[in-house]
C-alpha positions as CSV (number, residue, x, y, z in Angstrom):
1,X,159.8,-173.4,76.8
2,X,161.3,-171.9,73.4
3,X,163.0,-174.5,71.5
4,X,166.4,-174.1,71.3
5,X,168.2,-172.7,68.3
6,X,170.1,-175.9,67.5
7,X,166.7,-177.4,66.7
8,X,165.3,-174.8,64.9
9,X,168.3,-174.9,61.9
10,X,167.6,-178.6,62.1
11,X,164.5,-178.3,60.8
12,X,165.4,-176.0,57.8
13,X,167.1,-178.4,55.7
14,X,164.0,-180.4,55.7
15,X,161.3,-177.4,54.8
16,X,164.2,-176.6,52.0
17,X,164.0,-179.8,50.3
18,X,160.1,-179.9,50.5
19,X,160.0,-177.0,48.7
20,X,162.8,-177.9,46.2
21,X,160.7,-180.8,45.6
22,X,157.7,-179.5,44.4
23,X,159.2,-176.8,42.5
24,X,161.1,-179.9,40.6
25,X,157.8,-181.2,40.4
26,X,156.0,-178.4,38.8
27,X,159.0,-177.7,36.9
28,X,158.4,-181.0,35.0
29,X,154.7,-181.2,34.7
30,X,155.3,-177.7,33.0
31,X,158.2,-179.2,31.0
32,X,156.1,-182.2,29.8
33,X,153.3,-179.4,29.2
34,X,155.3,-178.5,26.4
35,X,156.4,-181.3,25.0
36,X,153.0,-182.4,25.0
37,X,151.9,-179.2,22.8
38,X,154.8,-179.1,20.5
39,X,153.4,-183.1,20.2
40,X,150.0,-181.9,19.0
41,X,151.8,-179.2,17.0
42,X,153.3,-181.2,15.1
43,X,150.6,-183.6,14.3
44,X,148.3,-180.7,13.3
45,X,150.5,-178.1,11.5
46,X,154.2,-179.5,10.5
47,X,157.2,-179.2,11.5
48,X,158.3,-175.7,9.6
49,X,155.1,-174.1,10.6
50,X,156.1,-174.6,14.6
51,X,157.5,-171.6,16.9
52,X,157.9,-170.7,20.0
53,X,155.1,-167.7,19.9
54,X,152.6,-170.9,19.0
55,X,154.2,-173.2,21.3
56,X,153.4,-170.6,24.1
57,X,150.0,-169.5,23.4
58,X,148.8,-173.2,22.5
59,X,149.9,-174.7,26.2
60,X,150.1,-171.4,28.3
61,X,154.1,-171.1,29.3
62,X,155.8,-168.3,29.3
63,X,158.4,-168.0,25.8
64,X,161.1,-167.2,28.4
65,X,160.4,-170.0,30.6
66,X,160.3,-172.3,27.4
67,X,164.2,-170.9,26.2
68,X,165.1,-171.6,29.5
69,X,164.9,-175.0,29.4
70,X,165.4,-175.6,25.0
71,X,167.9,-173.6,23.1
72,X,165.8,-173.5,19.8
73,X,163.0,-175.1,18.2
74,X,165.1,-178.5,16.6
75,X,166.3,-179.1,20.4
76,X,162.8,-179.0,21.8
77,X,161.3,-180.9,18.5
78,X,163.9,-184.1,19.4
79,X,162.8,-183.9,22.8
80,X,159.0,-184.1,21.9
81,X,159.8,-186.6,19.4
82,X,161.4,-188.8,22.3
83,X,158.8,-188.0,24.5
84,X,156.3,-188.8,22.5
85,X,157.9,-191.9,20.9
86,X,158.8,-193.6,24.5
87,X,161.4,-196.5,24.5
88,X,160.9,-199.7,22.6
89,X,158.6,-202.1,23.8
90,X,160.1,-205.7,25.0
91,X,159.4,-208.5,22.4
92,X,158.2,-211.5,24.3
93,X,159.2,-214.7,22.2
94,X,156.0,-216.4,20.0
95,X,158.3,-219.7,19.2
96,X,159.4,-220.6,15.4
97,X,160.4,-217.2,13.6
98,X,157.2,-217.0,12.1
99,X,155.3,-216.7,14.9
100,X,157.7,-214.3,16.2
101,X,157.3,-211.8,13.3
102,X,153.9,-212.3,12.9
103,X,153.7,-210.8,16.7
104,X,156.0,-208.0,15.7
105,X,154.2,-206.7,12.7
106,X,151.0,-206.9,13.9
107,X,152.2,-205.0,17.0
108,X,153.8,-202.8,14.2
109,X,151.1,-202.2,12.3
110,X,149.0,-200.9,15.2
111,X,151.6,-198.3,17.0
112,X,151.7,-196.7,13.5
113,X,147.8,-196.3,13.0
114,X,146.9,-195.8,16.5
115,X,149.9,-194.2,18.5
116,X,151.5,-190.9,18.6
117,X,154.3,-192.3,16.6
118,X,152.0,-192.7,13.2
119,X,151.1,-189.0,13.5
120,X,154.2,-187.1,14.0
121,X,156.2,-189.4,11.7
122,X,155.2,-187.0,8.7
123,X,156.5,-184.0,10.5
124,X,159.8,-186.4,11.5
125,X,160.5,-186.9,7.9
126,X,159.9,-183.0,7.0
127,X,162.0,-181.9,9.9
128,X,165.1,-184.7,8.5
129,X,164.9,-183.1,4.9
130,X,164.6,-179.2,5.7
131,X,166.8,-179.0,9.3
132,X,170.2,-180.1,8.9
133,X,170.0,-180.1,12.8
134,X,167.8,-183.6,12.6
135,X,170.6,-185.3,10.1
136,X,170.4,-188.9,10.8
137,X,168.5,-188.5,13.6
138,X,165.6,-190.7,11.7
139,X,167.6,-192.9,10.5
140,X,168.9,-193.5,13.8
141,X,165.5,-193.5,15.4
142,X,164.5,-196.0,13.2
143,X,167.3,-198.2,13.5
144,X,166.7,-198.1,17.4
145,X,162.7,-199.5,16.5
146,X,163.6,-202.2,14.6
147,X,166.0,-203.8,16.6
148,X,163.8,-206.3,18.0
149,X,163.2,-207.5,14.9
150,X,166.9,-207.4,14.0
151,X,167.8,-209.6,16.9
152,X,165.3,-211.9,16.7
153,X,165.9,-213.0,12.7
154,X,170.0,-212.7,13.7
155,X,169.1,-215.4,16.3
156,X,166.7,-217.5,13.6
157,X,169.5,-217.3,11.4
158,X,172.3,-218.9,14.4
159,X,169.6,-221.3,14.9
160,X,169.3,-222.8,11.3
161,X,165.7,-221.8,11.2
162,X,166.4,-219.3,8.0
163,X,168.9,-219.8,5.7
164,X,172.5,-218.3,6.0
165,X,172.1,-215.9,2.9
166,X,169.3,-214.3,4.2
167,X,169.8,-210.7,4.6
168,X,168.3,-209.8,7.7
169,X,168.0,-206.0,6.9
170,X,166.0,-206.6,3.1
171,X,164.1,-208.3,5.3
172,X,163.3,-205.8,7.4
173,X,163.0,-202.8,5.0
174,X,160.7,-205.3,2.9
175,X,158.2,-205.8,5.9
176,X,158.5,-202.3,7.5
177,X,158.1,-200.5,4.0
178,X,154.9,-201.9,2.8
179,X,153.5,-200.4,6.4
180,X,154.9,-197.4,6.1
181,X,154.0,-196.9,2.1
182,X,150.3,-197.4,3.4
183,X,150.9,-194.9,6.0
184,X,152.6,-192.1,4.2
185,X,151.3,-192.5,0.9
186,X,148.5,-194.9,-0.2
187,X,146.5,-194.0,3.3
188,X,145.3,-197.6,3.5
189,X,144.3,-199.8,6.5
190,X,147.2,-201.2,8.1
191,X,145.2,-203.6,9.6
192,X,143.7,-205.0,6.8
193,X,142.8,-209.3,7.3
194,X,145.9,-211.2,6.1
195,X,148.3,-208.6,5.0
196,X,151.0,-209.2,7.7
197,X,150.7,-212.8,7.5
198,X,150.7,-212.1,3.2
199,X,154.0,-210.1,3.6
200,X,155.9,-212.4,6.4
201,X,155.0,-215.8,4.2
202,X,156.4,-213.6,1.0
203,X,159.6,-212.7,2.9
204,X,159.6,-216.0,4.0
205,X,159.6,-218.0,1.3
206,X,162.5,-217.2,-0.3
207,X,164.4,-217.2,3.1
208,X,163.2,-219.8,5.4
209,X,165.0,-222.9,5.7
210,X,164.0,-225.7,4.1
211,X,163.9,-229.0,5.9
């Protein structure tokens, strides 16, 4: 007995959205293909030496099928950047406000000499001076990373654990900076024995409250 024609155009719906679902499937594994290449790009050769022509020949997708999902090579350098870069990490509390920055910086100090976001930082900064696309996009991204921090020293402060002149944000930029000078310049261990716990007891002693 043929099955009726009712049932037949029930069952169409369903092959439609299989398919539709593995075409959005390969659609983002080729998507993430990219971003992954522009990634190594960027790492390996710098932002102003990137195009699409590269971009294509390193990973294997079509130009057209790249333009058809990034307008130009800023839009699709942001996106690898985020992708790469991933959200900020949750900051489980250590206890006193030492402890909790000690945590911090340490964790710090390894996502910048071990992660993606050491290596393609260089290329950030290039891309921030030469593209007037990326203004404040840094500045912005960097102000997303250290909010942690931020929140946790604002709350140290409410707390009575650091004194009520202490400027949260020279704090910050004093920490942060001596990792990144060591990054981007000086090409020193970021890891080195003591140097966290060095720079938070510096910061520290001019700001923690006395009892």
């Amino acid at each position: 007995m043929k099955p009726q024609k009712s049932e037949l155009l029930k069952k169409k719906p369903l092959e439609s959205s299989g398919r539709r679902a593995r075409k959005t499937t390969q659609m983002m594994r080729t998507k993430q293909a990219v971003l992954d290449t522009v990634v190594e790009l960027l790492s390996e050769i710098g932002y102003r030496a990137i195009t699409i022509e590269i971009i294509s020949q390193r990973c294997g997708v079509a130009r057209s099928t790249i333009y058809r999902h990034w307008k130009n090579i800023p839009e699709l350098t942001i996106d690898a950047f985020d992708s790469a870069i991933g959200d900020t990490p949750e900051f489980p509390e250590q206890g006193d406000v030492r402890s909790n920055l000690v945590f911090l910086y340490r964790q710090f100090g390894k996502s910048l000499s071990r992660s993606i976001w050491g290596r393609v930082l260089p290329s950030l900064i290039e891309a921030s001076h030469n593209d007037p696309k990326f203004e404040n996009y840094l500045s912005s991204m960097a102000n997303v990373r250290r909010q942690n921090a931020r929140e946790m020293l604002q709350r140290a402060k409410s707390k009575g654990e650091l004194k009520p002149e202490a400027n949260v944000e020279w704090m910050l930029d004093t920490l942060s900076g001596a990792l990144y000078h060591r990054l981007l310049i000086t090409g020193t261990a970021l890891d080195e024995p003591g140097l966290v716990d060095w720079l938070i007891d510096s910061v520290l002693s001019t700001t923690l409250q006395k009892d």
